[in-house]
C-alpha positions, 0 to 999 in steps of 0.5 A, a space after each residue: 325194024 325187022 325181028 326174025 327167029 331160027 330156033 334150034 335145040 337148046 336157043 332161040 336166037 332173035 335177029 334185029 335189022 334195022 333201027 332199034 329206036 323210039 318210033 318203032 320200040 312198040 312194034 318190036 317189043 310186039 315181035 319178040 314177045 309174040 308168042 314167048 312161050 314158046 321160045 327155048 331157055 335160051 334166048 339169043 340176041 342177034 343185034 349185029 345188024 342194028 343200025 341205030 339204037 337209042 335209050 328207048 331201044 335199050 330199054 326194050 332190051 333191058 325189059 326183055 331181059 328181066 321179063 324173060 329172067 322171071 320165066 327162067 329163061 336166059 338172055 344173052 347178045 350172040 352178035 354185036 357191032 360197034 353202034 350197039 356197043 358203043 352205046 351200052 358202053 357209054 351208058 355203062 350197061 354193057 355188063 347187063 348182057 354176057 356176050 355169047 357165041 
């Protein structure tokens, strides 16, 4: 899993490639929370480019929400494809995440 950052003004949008899954989860939750602080308000998911997620990865993102929410920060999914959605669908999460552009 390779997580980059672009921050403008007002967003700081995460972009995941790769496998969102239990045998890398430590080392992602170790790139989005790197220096945290420092992100905007405005958190964006890229997860357009995720090619595989499972529950261990949906709870990475579901921990990312709540810990940044507790900052006042605001996470949000800008882009999605069909694997991400079709596993927050099936796991009836897909409200947890406005979906954003």
């Amino acid at each position: 899993m390779k997580i980059t950052r672009k921050k403008n003004r007002e967003t700081t949008t995460l972009s995941f490639e790769g496998d969102l899954t239990i045998y890398n989860v430590t080392e992602s939750k170790a790139e989005i929370f790197a220096d945290h602080e420092r992100l905007t308000d405005k958190i964006a998911l890229d997860l357009h480019n995720v090619s595989e997620i499972d529950t261990a990865g949906v709870q990475l993102l579901l921990f990312t929400k709540v810990f940044f929410a507790k900052l006042h920060k605001t996470v949000f999914i800008t882009k999605s494809n069909e694997i991400v959605d079709a596993v927050l669908t099936k796991l009836d999460l897909s409200s947890q995440f406005s979906l954003e552009s």
